[in-house]
Residue, then its C-alpha position, 0 to 999 in steps of 0.5 A: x833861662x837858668x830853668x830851661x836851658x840848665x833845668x835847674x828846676x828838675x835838678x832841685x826837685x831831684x836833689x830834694x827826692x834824694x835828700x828825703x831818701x837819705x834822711x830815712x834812718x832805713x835807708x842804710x840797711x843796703x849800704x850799696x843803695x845808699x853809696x849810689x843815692x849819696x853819689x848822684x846827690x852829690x853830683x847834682x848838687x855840683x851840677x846845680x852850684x855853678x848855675x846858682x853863682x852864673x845867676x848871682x854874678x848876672x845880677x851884680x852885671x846888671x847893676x854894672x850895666x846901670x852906670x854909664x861909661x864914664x861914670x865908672x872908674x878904672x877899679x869898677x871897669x876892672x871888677x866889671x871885665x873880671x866878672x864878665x869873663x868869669x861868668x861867660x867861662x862858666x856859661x861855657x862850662x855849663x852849655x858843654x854839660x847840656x851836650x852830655x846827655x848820654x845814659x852811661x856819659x857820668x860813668x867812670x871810664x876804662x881808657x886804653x891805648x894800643x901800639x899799631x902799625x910802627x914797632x918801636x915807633x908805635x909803642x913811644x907814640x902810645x907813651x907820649x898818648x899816656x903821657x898828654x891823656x894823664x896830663x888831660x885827666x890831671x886838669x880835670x880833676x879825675x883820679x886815674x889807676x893804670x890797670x894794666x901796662x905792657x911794655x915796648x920791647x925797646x921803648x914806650x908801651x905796647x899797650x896801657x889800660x887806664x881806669x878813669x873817674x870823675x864828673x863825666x869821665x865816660x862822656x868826655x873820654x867817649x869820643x877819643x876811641x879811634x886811630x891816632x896818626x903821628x909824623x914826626x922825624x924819628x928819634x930812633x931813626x939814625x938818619x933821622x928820616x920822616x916816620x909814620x906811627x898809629x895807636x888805638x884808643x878804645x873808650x868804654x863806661x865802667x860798671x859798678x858791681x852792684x844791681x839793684x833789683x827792685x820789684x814793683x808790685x804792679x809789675x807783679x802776677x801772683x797765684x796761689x794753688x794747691x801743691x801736688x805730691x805723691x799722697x799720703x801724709x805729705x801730701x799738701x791740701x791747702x792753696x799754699x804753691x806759689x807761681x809769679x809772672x813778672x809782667x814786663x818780661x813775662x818770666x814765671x816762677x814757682x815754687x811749692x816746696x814748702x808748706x807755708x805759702x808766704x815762705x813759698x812766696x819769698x823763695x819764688x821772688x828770690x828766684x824772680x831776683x836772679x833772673x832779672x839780676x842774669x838780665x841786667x847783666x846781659x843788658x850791661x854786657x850787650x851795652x859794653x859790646x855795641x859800644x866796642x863793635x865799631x872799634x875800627x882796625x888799626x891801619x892807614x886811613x882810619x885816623x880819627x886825629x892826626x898830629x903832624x909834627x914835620x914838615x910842618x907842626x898841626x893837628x887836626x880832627x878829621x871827624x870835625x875838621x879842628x884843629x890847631x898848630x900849637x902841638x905842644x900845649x895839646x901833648x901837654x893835655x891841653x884836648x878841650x877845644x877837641x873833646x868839645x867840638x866833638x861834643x857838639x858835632x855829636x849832638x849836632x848829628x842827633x838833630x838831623 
């Protein structure tokens, strides 16, 4: 059970890779590299901790299991009830972490939040957003940065750009991205009339800044040939010009500048480098726009969530059909019941 379901046996294997990695005294020579092993060691070793206690704590249940009712006390069945919740919370928590499986799921995330249709109404519904999606990452644990704020011109924010960090961040936040509807009877209505207000959420994974560029020698062509010049005394006579192809994407590099052919070797894979690193950005790049491209318009109609508030107090997810009537405990960060059934309508949809 713990192995397949939680492969916690690919886990281990892989925290004893990077364990071995790390105990390598050159590995601090790139500091970057080493900051990234040292990270996904540590977040496997979280991972891994939880699975461990769920497997202890169904021993301990099983030796419960081998008295009978009756020959159990009130502080036996007590200590019993304790640990069957607790186990049955954390078999929660780990089945949510099997439907986070997506590549940039444990990136940080950049959240924003934008006013839409609604003026001041808009721009106070973005700040009571702000205020239950802080509270949210409050309860997580995640630490949060406001990057960029933009104030209403009489109450609340046009607009508000969080960075978010912490386990799972991107893969949770992800699918809050869309239109939030609220009714409410307006505090800045003086006849205190019904109001309809929207705001954006737009979710995208944050990359680092560094990309590693590994080159593997078996992805590697090298040919060596005589330079051509112009004659004389300059001219090169021995098989020291330098061309690589980078097989997997077929770009070539030369280089016959110098005279030695293994300087002439480091210059062409110094090249090579920055024409995969130009790539790897672009891939990022791309990723961050195919994840924006379905960024609906802020309208009537396109709400992922709605939170009524009168005539009547419920809110409801349209994609899932969730929903409750305790609005207070949600505007107070209270989303996992949302976030998750999300979560696994998502990986529902994936099976079809």
């Amino acid at each position: 059970m713990y192995g397949g379901f939680f492969e916690v046996e690919k886990k281990n294997q892989k925290i004893n890779e990077l364990s071995e990695e790390l105990n390598d005294p050159n590995i601090w020579n790139n500091p970057s590299n080493a900051e990234k092993i040292t990270k996904e060691l540590s977040d496997l070793k979280k991972l891994v901790a939880p699975v461990i206690k769920i497997k202890e704590n169904v021993e301990v249940l099983k030796q419960f299991n081998e008295f009978s009712s009756l020959e159990m006390d009130e502080e036996l069945k007590l200590q019993f009830e304790s640990l069957f919740k607790e186990t049955s919370e954390l078999l929660k928590k780990e089945e949510i972490l099997t439907y986070l499986s997506g590549k940039y799921d444990n990136n940080p995330a950049i959240f924003e939040i934008h006013a839409g249709a609604g003026g001041t109404e808009s721009c106070d519904w973005v700040a009571m957003l702000a205020r239950m999606y802080t509270k949210y990452f409050d309860k997580k644990g995640y630490s949060y940065e406001m990057i960029d704020k933009q104030d209403g011109e009489e109450a609340g924010f046009k607009s508000v750009v969080y960075i978010v960090k912490g386990s799972y961040a991107y893969g949770y936040l992800k699918n809050e991205k869309g239109v939030h509807r609220l009714v409410r009877l307006s505090p800045f209505d003086s006849n205190n009339r019904r109001h309809t207000s929207f705001a954006a959420v737009d979710v995208i994974p944050e990359f680092d800044n560094n990309i590693d560029i590994n080159l593997n020698e078996k992805d590697l062509r090298i040919d060596v040939y005589r330079s051509t010049g112009a004659g004389g005394q300059g001219v090169n006579t021995t098989d020291s010009a330098v061309r690589i192809t980078h097989l997997p994407t077929g770009i070539v590099v030369t280089c016959q500048n110098e005279r030695s052919q293994l300087k002439n070797k480091e210059t062409a894979l110094k090249v090579l480098k920055s024409k995969l690193y130009q790539i790897e950005l672009k891939k990022r790049q791309d990723a961050v726009n195919n994840i924006k491209k379905d960024h609906n318009e802020i309208e009537f109609g396109s709400q992922i969530r709605s939170y009524v508030l009168h005539p009547y107090s419920m809110i409801k997810d349209h994609r899932t059909g969730y929903e409750t009537s305790n609005v207070n405990k949600v505007l107070d960060g209270d989303l996992d019941g949302f976030i998750e059934s999300n979560l696994k309508g998502e990986k529902q949809d994936e099976t079809i």
